[in-house]
C-alpha positions, 0 to 999 in steps of 0.5 A: 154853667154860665152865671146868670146876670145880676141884677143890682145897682151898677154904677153907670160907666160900670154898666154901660162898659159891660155892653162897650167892652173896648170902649174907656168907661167915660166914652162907654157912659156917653155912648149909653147916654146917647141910646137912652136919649134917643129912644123915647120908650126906654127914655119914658121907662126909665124916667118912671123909674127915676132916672134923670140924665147925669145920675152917676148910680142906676137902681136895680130897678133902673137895671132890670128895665136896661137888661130887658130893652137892650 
């Protein structure tokens, strides 16, 4: 059985390398950045939940709201 993804706070190039596996960890967090800029909705959700552009840290909340947009 596969294990679930957790949901826990995750260093940001940490994070976006789990979706841009090939990518090196600062071109996975600038290519992560770039989608989050450019959608309003998830741009507007996460700043609810105290996400500023340049954090180095997302909460698990911020987590939870990337897993279920993405």
């Amino acid at each position: 059985m596969e294990n679930p993804f957790k949901i826990k706070a995750y260093g940001v190039g940490e994070f976006a390398s789990l979706y841009f596996p090939d990518f090196e960890k600062r071109s996975a967090s600038n290519q992560f950045r770039k989608w989050i800029i450019k959608s309003e909705s998830l741009k507007s959700k996460l700043s609810n939940a105290d996400w500023t552009d340049g954090q180095k840290l997302l909460t698990p909340k911020q987590v939870g709201i990337l897993v279920e947009f993405l």
